[in-house]
C-alpha positions as YAML, in Angstrom:
chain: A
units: angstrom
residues:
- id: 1
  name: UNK
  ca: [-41.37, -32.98, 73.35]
- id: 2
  name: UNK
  ca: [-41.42, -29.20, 72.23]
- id: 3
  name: UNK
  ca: [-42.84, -29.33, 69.18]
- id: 4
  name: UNK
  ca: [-46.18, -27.83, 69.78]
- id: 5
  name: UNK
  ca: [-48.12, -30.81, 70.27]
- id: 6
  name: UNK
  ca: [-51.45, -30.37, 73.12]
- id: 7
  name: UNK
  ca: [-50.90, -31.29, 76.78]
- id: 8
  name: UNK
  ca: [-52.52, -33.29, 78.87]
- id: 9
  name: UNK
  ca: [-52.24, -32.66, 82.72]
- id: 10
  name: UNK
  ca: [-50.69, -35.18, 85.07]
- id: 11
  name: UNK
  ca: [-53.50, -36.15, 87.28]
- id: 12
  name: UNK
  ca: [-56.97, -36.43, 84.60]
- id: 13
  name: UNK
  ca: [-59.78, -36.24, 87.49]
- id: 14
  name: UNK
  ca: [-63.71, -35.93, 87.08]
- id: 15
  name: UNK
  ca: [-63.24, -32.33, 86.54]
- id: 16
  name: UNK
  ca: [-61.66, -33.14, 83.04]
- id: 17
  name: UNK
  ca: [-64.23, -33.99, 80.40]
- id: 18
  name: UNK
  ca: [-62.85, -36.77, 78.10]
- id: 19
  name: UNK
  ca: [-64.09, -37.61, 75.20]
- id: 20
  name: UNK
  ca: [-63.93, -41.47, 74.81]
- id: 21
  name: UNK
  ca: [-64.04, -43.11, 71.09]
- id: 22
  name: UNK
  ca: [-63.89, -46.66, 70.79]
- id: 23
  name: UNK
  ca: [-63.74, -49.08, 68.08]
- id: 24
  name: UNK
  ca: [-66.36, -49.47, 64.97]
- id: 25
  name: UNK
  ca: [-66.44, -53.13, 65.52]
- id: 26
  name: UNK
  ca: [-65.36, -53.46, 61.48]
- id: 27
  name: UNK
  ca: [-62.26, -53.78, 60.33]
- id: 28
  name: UNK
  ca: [-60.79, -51.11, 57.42]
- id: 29
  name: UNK
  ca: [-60.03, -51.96, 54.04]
- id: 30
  name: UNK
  ca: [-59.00, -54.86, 52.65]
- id: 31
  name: UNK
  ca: [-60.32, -56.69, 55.29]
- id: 32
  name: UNK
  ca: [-63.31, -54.80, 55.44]
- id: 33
  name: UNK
  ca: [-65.68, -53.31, 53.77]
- id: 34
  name: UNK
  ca: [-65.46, -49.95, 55.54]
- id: 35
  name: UNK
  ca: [-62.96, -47.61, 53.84]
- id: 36
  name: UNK
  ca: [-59.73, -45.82, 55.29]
- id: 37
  name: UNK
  ca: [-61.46, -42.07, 55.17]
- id: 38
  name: UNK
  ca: [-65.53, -43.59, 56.00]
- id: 39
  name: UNK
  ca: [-63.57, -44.46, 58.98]
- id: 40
  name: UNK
  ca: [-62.35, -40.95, 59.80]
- id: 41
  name: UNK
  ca: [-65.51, -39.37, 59.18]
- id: 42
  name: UNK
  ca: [-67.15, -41.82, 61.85]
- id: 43
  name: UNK
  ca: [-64.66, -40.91, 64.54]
- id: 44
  name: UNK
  ca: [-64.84, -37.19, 63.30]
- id: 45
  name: UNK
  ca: [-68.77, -37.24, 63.75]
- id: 46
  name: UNK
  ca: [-68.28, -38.63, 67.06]
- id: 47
  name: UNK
  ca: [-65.88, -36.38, 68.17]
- id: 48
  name: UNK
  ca: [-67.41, -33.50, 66.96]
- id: 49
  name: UNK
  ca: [-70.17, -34.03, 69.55]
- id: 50
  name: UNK
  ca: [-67.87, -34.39, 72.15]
- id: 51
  name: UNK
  ca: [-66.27, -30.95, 71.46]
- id: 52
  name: UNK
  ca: [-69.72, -29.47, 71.23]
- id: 53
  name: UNK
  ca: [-69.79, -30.70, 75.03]
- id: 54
  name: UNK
  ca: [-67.05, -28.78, 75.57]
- id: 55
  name: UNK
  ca: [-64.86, -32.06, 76.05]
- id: 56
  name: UNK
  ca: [-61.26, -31.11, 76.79]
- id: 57
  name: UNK
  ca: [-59.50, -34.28, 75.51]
- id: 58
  name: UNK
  ca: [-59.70, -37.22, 73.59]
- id: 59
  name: UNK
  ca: [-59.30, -41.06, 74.83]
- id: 60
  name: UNK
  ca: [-58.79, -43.33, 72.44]
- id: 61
  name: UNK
  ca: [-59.47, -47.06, 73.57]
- id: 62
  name: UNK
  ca: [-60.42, -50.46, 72.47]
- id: 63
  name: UNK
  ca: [-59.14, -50.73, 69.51]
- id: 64
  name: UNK
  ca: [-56.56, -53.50, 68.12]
- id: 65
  name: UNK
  ca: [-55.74, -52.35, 64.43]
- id: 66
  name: UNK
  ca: [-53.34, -49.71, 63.75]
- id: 67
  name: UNK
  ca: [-55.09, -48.45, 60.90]
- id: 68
  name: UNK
  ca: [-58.61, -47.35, 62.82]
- id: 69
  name: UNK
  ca: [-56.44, -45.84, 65.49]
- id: 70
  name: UNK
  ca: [-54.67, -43.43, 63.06]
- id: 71
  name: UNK
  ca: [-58.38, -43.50, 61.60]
- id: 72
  name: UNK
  ca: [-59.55, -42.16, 65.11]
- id: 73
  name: UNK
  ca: [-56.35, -40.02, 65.56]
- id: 74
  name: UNK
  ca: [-56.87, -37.80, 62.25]
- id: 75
  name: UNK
  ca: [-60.39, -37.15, 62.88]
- id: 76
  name: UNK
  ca: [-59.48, -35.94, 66.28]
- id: 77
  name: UNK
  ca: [-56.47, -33.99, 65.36]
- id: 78
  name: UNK
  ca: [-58.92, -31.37, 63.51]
- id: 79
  name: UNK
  ca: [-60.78, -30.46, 66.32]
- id: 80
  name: UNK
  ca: [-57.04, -29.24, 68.07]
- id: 81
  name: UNK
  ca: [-57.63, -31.15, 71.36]
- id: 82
  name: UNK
  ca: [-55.06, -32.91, 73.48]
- id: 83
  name: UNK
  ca: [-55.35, -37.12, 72.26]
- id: 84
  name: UNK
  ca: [-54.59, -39.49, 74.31]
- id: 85
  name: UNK
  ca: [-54.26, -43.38, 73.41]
- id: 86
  name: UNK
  ca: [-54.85, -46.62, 75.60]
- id: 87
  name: UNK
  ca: [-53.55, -49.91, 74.29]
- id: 88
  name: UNK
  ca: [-54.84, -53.20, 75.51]
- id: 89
  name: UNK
  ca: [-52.55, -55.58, 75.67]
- id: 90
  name: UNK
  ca: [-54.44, -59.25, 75.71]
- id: 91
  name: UNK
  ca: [-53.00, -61.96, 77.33]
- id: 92
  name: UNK
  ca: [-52.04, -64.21, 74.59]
- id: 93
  name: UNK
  ca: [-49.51, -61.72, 73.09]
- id: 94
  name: UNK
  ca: [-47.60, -61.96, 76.17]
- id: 95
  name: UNK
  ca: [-44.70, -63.89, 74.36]
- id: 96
  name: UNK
  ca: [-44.05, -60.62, 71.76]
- id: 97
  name: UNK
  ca: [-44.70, -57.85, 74.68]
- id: 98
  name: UNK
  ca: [-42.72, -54.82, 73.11]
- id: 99
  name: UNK
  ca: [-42.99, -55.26, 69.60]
- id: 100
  name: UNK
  ca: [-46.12, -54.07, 68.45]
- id: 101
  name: UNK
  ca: [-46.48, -51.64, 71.34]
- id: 102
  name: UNK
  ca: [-43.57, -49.46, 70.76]
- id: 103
  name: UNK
  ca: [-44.34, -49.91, 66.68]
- id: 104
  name: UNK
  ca: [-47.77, -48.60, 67.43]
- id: 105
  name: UNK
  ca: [-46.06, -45.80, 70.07]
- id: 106
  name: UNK
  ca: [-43.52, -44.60, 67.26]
- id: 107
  name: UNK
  ca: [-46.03, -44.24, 64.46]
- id: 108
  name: UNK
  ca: [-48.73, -42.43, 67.00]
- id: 109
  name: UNK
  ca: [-46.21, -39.94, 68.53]
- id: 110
  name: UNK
  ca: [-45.33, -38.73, 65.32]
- id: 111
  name: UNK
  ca: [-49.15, -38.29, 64.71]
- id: 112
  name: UNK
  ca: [-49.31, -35.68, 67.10]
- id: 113
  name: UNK
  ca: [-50.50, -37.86, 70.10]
- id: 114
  name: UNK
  ca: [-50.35, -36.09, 73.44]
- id: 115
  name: UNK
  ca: [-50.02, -39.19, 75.73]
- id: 116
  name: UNK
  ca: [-49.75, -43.41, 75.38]
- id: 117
  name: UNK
  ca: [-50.67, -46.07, 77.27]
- id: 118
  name: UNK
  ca: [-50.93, -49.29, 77.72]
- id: 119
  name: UNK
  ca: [-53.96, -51.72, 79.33]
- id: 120
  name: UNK
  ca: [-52.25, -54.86, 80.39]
- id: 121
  name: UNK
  ca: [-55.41, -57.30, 80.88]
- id: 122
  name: UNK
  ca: [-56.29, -58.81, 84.30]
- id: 123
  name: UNK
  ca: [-53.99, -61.60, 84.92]
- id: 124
  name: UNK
  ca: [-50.72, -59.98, 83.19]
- id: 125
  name: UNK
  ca: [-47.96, -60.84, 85.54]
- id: 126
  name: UNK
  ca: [-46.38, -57.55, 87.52]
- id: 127
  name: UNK
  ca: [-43.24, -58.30, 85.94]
- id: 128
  name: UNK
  ca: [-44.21, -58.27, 82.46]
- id: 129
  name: UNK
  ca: [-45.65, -54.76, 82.42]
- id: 130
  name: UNK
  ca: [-42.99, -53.75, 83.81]
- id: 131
  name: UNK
  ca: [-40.75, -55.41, 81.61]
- id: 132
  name: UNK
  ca: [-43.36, -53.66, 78.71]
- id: 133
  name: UNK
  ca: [-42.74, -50.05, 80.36]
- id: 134
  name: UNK
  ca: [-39.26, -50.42, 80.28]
- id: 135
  name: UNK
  ca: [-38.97, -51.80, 76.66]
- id: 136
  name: UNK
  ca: [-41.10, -48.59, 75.10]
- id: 137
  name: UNK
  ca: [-40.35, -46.02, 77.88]
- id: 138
  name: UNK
  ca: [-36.54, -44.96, 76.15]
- id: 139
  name: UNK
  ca: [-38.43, -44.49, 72.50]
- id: 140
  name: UNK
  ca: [-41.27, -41.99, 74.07]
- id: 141
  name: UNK
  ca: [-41.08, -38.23, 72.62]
- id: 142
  name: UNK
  ca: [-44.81, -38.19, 74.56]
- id: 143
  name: UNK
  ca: [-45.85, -38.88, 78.12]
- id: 144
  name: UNK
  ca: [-46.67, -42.01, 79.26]
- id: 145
  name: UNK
  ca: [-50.27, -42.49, 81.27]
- id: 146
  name: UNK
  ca: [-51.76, -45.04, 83.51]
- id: 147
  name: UNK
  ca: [-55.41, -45.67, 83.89]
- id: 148
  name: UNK
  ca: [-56.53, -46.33, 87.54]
- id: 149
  name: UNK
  ca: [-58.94, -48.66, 89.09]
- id: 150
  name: UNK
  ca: [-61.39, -47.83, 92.40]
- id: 151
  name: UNK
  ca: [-60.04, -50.55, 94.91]
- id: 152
  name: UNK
  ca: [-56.79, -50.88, 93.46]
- id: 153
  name: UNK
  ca: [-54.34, -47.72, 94.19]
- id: 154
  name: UNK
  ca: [-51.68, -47.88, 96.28]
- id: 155
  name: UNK
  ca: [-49.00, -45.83, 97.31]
- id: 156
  name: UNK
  ca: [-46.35, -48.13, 95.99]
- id: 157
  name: UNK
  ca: [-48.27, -48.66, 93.07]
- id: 158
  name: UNK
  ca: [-47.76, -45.35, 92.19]
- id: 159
  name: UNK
  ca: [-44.48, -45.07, 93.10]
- id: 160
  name: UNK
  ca: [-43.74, -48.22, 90.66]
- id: 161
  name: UNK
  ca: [-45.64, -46.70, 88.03]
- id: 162
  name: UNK
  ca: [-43.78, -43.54, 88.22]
- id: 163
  name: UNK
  ca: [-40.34, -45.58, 88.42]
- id: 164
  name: UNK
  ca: [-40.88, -47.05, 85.32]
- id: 165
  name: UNK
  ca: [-41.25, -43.55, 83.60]
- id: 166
  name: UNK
  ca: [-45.28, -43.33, 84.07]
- id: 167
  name: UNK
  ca: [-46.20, -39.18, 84.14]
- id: 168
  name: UNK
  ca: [-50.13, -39.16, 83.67]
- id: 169
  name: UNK
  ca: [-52.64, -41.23, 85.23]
- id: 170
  name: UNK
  ca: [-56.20, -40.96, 84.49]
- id: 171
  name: UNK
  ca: [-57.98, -41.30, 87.98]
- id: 172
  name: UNK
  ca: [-61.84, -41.02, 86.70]
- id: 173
  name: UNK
  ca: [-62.87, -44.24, 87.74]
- id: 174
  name: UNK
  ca: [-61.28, -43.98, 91.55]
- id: 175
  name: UNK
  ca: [-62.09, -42.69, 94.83]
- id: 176
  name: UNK
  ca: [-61.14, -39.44, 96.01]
- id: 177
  name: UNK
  ca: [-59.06, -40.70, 98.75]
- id: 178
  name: UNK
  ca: [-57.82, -42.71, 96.10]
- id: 179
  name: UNK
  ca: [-57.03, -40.23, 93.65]
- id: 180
  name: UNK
  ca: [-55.10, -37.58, 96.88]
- id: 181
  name: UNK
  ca: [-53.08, -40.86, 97.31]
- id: 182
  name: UNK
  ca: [-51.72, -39.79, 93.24]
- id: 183
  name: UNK
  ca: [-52.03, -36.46, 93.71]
- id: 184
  name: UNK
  ca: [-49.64, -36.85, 97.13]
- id: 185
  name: UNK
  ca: [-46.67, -38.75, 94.80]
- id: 186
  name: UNK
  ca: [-46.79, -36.65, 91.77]
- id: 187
  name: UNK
  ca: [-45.83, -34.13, 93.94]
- id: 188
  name: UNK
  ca: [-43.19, -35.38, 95.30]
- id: 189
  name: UNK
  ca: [-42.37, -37.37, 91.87]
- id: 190
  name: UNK
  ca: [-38.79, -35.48, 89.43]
- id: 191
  name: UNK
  ca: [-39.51, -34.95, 85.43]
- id: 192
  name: UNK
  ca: [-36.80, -33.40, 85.19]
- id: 193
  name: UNK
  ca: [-34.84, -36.18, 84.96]
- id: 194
  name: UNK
  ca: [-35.38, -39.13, 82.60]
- id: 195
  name: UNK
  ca: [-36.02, -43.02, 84.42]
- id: 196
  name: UNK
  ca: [-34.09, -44.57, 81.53]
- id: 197
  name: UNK
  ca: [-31.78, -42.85, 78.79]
- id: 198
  name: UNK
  ca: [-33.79, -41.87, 75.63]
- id: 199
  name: UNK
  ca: [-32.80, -43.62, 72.19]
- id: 200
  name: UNK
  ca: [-32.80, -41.97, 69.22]
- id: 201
  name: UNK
  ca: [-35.45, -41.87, 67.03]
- id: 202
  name: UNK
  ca: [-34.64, -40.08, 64.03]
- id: 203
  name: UNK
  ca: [-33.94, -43.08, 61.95]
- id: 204
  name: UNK
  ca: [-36.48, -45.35, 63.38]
- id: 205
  name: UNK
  ca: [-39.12, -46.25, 60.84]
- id: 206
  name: UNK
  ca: [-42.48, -49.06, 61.78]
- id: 207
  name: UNK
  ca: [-45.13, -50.78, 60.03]
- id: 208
  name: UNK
  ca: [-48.00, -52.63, 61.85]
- id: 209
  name: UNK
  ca: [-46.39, -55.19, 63.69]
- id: 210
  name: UNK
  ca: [-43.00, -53.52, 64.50]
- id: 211
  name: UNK
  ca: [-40.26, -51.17, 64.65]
- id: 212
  name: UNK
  ca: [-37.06, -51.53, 62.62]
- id: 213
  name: UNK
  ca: [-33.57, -50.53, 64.28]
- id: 214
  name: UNK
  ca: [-31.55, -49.21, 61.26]
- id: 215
  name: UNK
  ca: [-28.16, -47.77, 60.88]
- id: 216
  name: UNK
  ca: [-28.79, -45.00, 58.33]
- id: 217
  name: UNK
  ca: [-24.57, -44.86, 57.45]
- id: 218
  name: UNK
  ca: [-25.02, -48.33, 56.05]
- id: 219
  name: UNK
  ca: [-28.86, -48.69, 55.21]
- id: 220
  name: UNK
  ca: [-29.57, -51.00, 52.13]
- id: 221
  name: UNK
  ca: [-32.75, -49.56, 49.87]
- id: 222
  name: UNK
  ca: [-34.02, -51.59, 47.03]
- id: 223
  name: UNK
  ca: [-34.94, -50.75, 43.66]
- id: 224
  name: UNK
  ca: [-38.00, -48.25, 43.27]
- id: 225
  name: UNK
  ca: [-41.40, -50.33, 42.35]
- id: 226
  name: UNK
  ca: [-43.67, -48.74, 40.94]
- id: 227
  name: UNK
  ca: [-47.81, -49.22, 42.59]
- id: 228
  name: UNK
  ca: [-49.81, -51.99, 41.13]
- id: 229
  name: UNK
  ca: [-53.23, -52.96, 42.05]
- id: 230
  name: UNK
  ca: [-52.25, -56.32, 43.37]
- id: 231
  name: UNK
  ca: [-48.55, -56.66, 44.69]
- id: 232
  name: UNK
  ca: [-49.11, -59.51, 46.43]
- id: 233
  name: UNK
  ca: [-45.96, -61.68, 44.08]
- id: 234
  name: UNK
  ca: [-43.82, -58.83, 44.42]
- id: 235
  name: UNK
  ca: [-44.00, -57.49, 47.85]
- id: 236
  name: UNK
  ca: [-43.60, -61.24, 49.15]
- id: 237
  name: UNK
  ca: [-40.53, -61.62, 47.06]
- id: 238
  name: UNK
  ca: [-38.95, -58.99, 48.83]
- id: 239
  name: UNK
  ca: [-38.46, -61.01, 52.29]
- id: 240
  name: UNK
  ca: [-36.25, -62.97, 50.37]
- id: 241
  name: UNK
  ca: [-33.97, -60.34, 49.28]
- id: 242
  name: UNK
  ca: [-31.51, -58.77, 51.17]
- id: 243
  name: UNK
  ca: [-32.63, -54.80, 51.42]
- id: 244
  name: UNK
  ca: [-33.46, -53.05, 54.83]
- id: 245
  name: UNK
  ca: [-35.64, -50.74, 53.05]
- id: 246
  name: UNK
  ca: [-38.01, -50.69, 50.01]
- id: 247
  name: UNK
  ca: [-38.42, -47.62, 47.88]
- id: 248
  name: UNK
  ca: [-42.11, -47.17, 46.88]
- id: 249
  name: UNK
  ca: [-42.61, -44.74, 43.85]
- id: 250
  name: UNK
  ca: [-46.13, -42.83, 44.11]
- id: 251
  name: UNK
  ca: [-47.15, -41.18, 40.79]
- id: 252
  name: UNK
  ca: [-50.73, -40.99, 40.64]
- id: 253
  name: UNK
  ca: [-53.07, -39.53, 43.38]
- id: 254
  name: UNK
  ca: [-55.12, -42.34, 44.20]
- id: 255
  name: UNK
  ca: [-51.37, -44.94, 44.40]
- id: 256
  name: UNK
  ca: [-51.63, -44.16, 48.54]
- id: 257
  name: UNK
  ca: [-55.05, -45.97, 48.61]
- id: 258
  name: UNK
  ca: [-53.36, -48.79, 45.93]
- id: 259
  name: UNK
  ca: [-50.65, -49.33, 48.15]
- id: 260
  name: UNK
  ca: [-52.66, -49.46, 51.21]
- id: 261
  name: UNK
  ca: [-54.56, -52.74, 50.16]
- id: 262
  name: UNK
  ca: [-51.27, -54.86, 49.60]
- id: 263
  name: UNK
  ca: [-48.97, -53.49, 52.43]
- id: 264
  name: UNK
  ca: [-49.89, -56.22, 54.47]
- id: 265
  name: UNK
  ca: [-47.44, -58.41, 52.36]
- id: 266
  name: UNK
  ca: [-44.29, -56.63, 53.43]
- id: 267
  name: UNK
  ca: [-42.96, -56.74, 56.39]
- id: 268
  name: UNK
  ca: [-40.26, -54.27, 56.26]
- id: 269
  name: UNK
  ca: [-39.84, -50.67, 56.29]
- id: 270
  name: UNK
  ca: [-40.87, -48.39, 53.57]
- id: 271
  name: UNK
  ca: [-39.32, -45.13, 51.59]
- id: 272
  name: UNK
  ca: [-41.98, -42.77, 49.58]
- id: 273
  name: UNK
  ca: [-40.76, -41.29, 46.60]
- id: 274
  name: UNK
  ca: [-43.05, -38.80, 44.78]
- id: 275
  name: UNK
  ca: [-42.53, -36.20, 41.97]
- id: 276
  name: UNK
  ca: [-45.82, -33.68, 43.69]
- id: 277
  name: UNK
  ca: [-46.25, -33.23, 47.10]
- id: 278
  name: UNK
  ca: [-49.98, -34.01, 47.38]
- id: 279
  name: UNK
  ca: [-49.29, -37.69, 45.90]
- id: 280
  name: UNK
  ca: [-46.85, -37.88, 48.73]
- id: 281
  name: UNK
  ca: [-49.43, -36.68, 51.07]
- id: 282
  name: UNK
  ca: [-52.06, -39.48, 50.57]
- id: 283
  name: UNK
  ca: [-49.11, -41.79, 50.21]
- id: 284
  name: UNK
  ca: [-47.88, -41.07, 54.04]
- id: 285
  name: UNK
  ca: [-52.11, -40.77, 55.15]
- id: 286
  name: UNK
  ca: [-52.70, -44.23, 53.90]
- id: 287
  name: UNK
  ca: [-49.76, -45.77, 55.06]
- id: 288
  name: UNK
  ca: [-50.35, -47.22, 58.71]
- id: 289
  name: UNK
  ca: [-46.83, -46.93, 60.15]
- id: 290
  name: UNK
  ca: [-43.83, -44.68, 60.42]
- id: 291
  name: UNK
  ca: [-42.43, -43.98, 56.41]
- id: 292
  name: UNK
  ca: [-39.76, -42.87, 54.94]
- id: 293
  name: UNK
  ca: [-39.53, -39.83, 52.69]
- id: 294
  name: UNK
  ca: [-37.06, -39.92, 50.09]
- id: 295
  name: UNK
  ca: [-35.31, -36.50, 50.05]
- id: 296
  name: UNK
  ca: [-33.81, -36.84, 46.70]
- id: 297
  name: UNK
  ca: [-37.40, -37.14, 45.15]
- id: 298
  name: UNK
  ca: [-37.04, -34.24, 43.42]
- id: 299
  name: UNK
  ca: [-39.66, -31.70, 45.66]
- id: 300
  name: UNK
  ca: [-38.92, -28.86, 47.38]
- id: 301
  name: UNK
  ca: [-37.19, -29.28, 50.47]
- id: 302
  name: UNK
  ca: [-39.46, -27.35, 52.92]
- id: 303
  name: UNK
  ca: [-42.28, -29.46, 51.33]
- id: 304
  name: UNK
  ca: [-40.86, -32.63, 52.43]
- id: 305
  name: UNK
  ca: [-39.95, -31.37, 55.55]
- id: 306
  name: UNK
  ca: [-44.09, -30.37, 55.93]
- id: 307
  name: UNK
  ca: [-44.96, -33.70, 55.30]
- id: 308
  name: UNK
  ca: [-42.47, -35.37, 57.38]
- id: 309
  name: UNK
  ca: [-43.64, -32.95, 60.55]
- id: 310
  name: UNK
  ca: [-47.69, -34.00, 59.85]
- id: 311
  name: UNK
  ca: [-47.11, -37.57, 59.62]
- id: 312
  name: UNK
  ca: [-44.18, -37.76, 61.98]
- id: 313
  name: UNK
  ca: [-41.75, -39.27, 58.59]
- id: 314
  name: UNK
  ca: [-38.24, -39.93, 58.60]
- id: 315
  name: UNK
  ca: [-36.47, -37.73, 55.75]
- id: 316
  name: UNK
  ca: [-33.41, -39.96, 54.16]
...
């Protein structure tokens, strides 16, 4: 994807200093007492040291929740390094393999994320990571990586991997001979031509859990609500109504932050409307997702457009 973001090279060896940041171990607000930007200055502390290393890239690993991965992501994002992400994927949400992935692969990419992956955990079947590469590799913008095991690389490994639209693999914890058997197929391996057709993204807003497939021609948008500090009634309501999309109205600075705390309610997509840019801004940094910016809010247009491009939005 041309559009500026930091690469990461194809083969990430022990001559590549990564800068690993795992999970807090506390979940963010409301289900925690640690809040949304106490979060990012965690991660931020963290990987400041690792850029005073002289780290050239960030891994980000082990963690479950959306919201401390964009946590992670923005604190990173400041120090201009290439970010990677690794998503574990445990066994016993084998039945919904897909769902949350790409949701979590739609709202990262648009964060500026260099390169995704997923963990599968020790007993996933072959066939359902594949199945797994093949449902998120048509929605990537960003490259795909692999991490690799000493003991476990094989030729045809790699060759599967790299079927199934794979283009990094971080080889840190293999041999050498190991790591010349990768080196040997990405050689020999074509980017120039993609493993599956891409979809279009443009119009493909996510929350949380997933990502919603919307026709923008015929979209249905609700009436705009206005922020409350508990929503919990009227957010719930909604799943019993018929709209595709529900217009949020942000008037006051801190309505991002209000918003955050009863999002979990809704489970559908959701379109920001603001009348100042900054309220937009903390609107789209709280909201752990993909949003929608409503383009007849009233702001200039390159302003929405700036917004959109920092938080990867969709403009509608």
């Amino acid at each position: 994807m041309d559009d500026g973001r930091l690469s990461v090279p194809r083969l990430i060896g022990n001559d590549v200093n990564v800068g690993v940041l795992t999970s807090l171990g506390e979940p963010c607000e409301p289900f925690g007492e640690l809040s949304f930007y106490k979060m990012i200055d965690v991660f931020y502390d963290k990987a400041y040291a690792y850029d005073e290393e002289g780290c050239d890239m960030f891994l980000i690993e082990g963690m479950e929740e959306l919201s401390e991965i964009r946590a992670a992501v923005l604190a990173c994002r400041k120090l201009e390094k290439p970010i990677m992400v690794m998503l574990e994927v445990k066994d016993e949400e084998m039945d919904s393999l897909g769902g949350r992935e790409l949701a979590y692969l739609i709202s990262l990419q648009g964060l500026g994320v260099s390169a995704f992956g997923i963990k599968p955990s020790e007993d996933c079947p072959a066939e359902d990571i594949e199945r797994l590469y093949k449902q998120i590799y048509p929605y990537a913008q960003i490259p795909i990586f692999a991490r690799l095991y000493a003991g476990k690389v094989l030729y045809s490994d790699i060759r599967k991997l790299l079927s199934l639209g794979v283009e990094c693999f971080d080889c840190r914890d293999i041999r050498s001979a190991e790591c010349d058997v990768v080196s040997i197929e990405l050689s020999k391996a074509d980017f120039s031509t993609d493993v599956q057709k891409k979809e279009d993204i443009s119009f493909l807003p996510a929350n949380e859990e997933q990502a919603f497939f919307l026709n923008p021609e015929s979209v249905s948008v609700s009436p705009q609500i206005d922020i409350e500090c508990d929503m919990a009634d009227e957010l719930v309501d909604f799943e019993d109504e018929s709209y595709d999309v529900v217009s949020i109205l942000v008037t006051a600075h801190d309505d991002g932050f209000r918003f955050s705390q009863n999002m979990h309610y809704l489970n559908l997509p959701i379109m920001f409307s603001a009348q100042d840019s900054e309220t937009l801004r903390m609107a789209l940094h709280y909201y752990h997702g993909r949003a929608i910016i409503d383009s007849k809010c009233g702001l200039p247009t390159d302003e929405i457009k700036e917004l959109a491009l920092e938080f990867g939005a969709i403009i509608y």
